[in-house]
TIRO-2110 file (N, C-alpha, C; in Angstrom, 1 decimal):
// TIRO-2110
37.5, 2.5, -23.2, N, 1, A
36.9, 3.3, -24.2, CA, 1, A
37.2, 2.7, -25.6, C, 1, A
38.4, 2.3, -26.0, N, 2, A
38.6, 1.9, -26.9, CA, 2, A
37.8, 0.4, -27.1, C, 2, A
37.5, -0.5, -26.3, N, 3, A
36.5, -1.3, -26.6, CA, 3, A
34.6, -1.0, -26.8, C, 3, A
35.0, 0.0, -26.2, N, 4, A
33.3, 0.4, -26.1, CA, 4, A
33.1, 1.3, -28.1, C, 4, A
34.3, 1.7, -28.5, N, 5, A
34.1, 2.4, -29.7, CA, 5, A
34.8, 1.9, -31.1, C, 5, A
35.0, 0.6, -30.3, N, 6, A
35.5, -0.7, -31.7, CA, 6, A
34.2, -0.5, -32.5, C, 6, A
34.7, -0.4, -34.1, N, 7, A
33.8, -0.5, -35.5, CA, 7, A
32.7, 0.3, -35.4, C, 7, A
33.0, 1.7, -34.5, N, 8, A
32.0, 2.9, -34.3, CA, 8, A
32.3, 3.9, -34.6, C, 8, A
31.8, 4.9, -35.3, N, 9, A
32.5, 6.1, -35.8, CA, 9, A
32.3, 6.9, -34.9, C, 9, A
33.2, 8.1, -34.6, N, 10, A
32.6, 9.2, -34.0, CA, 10, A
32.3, 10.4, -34.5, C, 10, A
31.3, 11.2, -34.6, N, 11, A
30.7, 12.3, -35.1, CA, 11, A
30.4, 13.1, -34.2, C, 11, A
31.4, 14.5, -34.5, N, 12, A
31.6, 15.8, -33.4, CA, 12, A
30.6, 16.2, -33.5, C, 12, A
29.7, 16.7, -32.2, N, 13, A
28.5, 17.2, -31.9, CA, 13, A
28.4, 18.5, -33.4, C, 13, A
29.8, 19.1, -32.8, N, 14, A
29.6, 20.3, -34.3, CA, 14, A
29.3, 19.9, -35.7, C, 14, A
29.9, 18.8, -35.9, N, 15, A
29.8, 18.1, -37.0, CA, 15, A
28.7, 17.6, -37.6, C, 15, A
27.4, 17.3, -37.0, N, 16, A
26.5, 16.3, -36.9, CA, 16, A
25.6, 17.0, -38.1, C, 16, A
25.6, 18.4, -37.4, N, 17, A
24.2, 18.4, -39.6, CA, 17, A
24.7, 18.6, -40.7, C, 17, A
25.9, 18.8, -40.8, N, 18, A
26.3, 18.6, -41.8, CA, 18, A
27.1, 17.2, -42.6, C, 18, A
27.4, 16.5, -41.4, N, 19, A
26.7, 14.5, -41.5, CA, 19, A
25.3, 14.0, -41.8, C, 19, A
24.0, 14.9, -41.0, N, 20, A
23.2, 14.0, -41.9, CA, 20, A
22.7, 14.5, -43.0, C, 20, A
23.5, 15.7, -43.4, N, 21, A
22.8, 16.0, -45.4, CA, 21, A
23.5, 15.2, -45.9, C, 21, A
24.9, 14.9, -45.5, N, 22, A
25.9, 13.7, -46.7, CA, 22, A
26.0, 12.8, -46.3, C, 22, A
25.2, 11.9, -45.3, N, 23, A
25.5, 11.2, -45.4, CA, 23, A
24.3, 10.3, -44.7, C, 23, A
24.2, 8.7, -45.0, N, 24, A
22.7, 8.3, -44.3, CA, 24, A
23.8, 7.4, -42.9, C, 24, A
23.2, 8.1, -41.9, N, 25, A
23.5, 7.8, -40.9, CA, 25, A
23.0, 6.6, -39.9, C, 25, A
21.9, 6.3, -40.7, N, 26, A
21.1, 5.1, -40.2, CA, 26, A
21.4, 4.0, -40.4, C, 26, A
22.6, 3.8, -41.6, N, 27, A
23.5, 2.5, -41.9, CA, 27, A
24.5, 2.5, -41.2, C, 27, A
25.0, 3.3, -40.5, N, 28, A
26.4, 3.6, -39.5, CA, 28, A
26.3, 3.8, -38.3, C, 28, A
27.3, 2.5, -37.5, N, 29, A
27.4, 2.6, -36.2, CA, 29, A
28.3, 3.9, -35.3, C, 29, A
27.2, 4.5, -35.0, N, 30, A
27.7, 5.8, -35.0, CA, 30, A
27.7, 6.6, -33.0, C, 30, A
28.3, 7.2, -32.6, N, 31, A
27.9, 7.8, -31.4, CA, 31, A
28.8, 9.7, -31.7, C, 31, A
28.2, 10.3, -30.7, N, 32, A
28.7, 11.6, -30.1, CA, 32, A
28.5, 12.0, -28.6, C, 32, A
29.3, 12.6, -28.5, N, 33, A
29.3, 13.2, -26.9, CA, 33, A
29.0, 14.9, -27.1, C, 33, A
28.5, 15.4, -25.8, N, 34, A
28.2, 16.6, -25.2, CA, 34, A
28.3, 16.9, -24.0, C, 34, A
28.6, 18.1, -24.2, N, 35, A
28.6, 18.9, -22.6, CA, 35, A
27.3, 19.8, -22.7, C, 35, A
26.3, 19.4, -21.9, N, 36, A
25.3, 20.5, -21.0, CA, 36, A
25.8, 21.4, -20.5, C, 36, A
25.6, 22.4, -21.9, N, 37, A
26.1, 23.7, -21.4, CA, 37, A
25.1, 24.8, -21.2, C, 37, A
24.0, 24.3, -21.1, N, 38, A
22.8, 25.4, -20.9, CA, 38, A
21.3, 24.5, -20.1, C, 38, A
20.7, 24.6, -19.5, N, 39, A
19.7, 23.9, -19.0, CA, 39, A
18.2, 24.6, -19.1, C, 39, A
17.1, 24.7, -19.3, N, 40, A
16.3, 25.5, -19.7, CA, 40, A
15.3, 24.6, -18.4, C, 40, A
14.6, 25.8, -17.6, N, 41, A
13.7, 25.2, -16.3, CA, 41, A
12.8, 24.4, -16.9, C, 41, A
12.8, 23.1, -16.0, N, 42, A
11.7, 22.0, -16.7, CA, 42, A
10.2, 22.5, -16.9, C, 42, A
9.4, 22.5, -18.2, N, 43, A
8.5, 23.3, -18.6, CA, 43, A
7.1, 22.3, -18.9, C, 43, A
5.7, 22.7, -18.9, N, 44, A
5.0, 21.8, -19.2, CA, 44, A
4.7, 21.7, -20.3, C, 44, A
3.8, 21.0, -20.9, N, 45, A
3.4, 20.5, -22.1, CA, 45, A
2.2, 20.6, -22.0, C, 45, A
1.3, 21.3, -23.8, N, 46, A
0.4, 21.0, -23.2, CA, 46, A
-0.6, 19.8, -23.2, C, 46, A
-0.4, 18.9, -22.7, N, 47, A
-0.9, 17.8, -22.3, CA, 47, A
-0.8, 17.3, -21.1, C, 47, A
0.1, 18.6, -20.4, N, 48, A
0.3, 18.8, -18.6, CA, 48, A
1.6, 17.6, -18.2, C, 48, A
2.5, 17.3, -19.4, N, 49, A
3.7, 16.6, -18.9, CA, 49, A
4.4, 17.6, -19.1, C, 49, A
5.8, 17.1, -17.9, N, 50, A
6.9, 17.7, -17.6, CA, 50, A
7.8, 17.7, -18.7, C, 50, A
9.0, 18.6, -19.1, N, 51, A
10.0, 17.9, -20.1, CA, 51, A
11.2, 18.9, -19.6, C, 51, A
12.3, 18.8, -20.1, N, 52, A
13.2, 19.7, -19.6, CA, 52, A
13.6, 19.9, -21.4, C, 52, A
14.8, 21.2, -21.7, N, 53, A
15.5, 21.2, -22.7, CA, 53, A
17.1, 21.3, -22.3, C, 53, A
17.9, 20.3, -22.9, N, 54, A
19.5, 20.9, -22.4, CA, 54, A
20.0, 21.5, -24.0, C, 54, A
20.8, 22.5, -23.9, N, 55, A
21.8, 22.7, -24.9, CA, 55, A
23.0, 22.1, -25.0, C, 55, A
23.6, 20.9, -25.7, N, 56, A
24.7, 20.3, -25.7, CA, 56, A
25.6, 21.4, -27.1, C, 56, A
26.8, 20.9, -26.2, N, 57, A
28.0, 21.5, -27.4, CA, 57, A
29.5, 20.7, -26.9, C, 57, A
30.3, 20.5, -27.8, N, 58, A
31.1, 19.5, -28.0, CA, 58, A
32.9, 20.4, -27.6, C, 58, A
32.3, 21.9, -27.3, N, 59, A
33.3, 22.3, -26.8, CA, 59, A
34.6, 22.5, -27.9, C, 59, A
34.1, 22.2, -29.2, N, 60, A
35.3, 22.7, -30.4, CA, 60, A
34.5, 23.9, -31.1, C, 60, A
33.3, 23.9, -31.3, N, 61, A
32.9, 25.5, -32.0, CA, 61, A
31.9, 25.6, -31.2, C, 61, A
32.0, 26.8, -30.3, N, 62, A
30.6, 26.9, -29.5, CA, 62, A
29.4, 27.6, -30.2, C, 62, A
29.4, 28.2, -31.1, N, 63, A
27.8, 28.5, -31.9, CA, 63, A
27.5, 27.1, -32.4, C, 63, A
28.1, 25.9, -32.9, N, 64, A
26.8, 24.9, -32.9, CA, 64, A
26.5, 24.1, -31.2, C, 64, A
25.3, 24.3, -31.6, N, 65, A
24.4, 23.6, -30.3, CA, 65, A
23.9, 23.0, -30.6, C, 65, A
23.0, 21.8, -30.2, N, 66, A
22.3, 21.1, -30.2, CA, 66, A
21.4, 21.0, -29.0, C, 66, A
19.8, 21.0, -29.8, N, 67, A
19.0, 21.3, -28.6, CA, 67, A
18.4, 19.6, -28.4, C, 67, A
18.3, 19.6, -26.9, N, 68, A
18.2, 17.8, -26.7, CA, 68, A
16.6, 18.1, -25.5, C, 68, A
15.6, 17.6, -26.3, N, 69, A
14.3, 17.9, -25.3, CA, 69, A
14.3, 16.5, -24.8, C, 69, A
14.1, 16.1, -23.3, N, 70, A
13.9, 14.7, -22.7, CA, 70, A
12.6, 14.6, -21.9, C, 70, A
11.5, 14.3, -22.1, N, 71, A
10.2, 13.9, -21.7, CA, 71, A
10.0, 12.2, -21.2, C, 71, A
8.9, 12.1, -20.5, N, 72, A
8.9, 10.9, -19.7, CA, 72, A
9.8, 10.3, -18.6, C, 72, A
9.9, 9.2, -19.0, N, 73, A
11.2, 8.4, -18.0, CA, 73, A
12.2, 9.3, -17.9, C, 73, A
12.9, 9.5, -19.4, N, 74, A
14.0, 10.0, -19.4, CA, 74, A
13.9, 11.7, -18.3, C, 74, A
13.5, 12.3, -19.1, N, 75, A
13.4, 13.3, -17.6, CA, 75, A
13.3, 13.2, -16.6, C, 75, A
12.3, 12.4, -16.1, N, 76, A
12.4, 12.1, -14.7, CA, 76, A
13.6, 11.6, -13.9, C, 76, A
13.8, 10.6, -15.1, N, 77, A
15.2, 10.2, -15.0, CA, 77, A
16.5, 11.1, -14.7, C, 77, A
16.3, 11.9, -15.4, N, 78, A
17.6, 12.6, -15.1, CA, 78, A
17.6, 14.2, -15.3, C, 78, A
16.3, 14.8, -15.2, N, 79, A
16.2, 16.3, -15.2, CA, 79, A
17.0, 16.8, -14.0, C, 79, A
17.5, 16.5, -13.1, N, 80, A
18.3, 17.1, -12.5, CA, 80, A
20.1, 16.3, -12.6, C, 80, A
20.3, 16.7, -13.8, N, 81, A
21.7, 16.4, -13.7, CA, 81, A
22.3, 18.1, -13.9, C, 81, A
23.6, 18.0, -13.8, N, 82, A
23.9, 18.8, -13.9, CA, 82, A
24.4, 20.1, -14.8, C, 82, A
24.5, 21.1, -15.3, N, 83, A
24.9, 21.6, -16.6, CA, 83, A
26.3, 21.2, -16.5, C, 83, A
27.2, 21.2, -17.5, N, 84, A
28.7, 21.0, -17.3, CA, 84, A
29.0, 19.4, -17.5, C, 84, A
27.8, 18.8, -17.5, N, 85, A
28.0, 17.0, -17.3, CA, 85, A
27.9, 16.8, -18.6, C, 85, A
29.3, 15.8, -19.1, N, 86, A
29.0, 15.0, -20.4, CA, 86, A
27.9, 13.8, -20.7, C, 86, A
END
């Protein structure tokens, strides 16, 4: 872990909107983690594609959430993972 987060900042899920009003995050190598702590039944679009929604939270203040919609590959990819999975 420590080589995968050499000259990378980390930014707590909770943390994150109040990082991008102060700060431009597009110049910083940056990551965060989450826990799917909510799964919303994969729903259609209307253009008749599939998408799912997860609510991620970082497990230090649970009112901030972050809602994460995954369409295409990516859902297919992995709309059935599990809630509770970082």
């Amino acid at each position: 872990m420590d080589r995968k987060m050499a000259n990378r900042k980390l930014i707590r899920l909770s943390q994150l909107k109040s990082k991008l009003a102060a700060e431009n995050l597009e110049e910083i190598d940056w990551v965060t983690f989450g826990v799917i702590v909510k799964k919303v039944t994969p729903q259609s679009a209307n253009n008749g594609r599939t998408f799912s929604i997860w609510r991620l939270n970082d497990l230090r203040d649970l009112s901030q959430c972050v809602s994460l919609f995954l369409f295409g590959d990516v859902h297919k990819e992995h709309w059935k993972t599990d809630q509770g999975t970082v």
